[in-house]
C-alpha positions in Angstrom: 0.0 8.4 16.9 1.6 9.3 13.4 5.0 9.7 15.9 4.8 6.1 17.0 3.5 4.7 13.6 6.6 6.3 11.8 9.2 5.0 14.8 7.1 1.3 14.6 7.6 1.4 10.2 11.0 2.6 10.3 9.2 5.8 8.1 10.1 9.0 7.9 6.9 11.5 10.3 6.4 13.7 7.2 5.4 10.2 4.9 3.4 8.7 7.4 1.3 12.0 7.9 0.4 12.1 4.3 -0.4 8.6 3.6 -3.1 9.4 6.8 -4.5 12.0 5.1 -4.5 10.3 2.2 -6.4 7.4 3.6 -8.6 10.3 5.3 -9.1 11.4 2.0 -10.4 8.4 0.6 -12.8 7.3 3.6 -14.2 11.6 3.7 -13.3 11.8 7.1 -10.8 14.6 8.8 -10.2 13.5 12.0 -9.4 10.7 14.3 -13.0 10.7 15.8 -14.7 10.1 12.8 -12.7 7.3 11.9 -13.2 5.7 15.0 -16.6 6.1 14.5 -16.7 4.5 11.0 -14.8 1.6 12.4 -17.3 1.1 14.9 -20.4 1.5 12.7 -19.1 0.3 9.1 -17.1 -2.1 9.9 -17.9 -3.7 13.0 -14.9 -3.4 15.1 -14.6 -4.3 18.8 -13.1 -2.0 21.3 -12.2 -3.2 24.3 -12.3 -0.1 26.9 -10.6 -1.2 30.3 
């Protein structure tokens, strides 16, 4: 989540938020299932579901 990312980077919620739609931005994609999906198709990412 943007909460934990900001918390993990020391990062203010507010920064972290805009640098992810930023990055959303940049890829054309608007939300967290469609960049899950491009991982998984574009870039070959494993996910391992247990």
């Amino acid at each position: 989540s943007v909460k934990s990312c900001s918390n993990l980077l020391d990062r203010n919620i507010k920064t972290i938020s805009t640098q992810k739609r930023s990055a959303y931005k940049k890829m054309d994609i608007t939300t967290d299932v469609e960049l899950i999906h491009l991982m998984l198709n574009e870039f070959y990412i494993s996910v391992d579901i247990t």
